[in-house]
N, C-alpha and C positions, 0 to 999 in steps of 0.2 A: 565809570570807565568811559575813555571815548575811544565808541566805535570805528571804522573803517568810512561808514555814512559821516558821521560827524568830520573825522578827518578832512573828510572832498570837500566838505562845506566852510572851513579850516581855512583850508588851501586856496581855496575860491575867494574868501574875501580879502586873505592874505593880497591874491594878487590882483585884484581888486582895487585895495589899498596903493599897492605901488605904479596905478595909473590914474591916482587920485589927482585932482587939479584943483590945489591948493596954495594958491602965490600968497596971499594974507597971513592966514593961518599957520602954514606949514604944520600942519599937522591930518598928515592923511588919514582915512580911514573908508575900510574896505567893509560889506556886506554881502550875506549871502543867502537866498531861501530856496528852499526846496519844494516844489509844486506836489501834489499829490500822487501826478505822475512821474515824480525823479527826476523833471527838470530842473534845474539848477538856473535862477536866477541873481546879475547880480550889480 
């Protein structure tokens, strides 16, 4: 199951992705990690 946690991490690379800068490619892609202490990196 995904959690609430996993969702925010979800969501984050989601939008992420949609400030990717990819003129070549065209093909975005967003990441996301979570530090030890819940900070969200991304």
């Amino acid at each position: 199951m995904i959690d609430a946690d996993d969702r925010r991490l979800i969501a984050a690379a989601a939008s992420a992705a949609e400030q990717a800068y990819c003129p070549y490619s065209h093909y975005p892609v967003g990441a996301a990690l979570e530090a030890d202490d819940g900070a969200v990196f991304t």
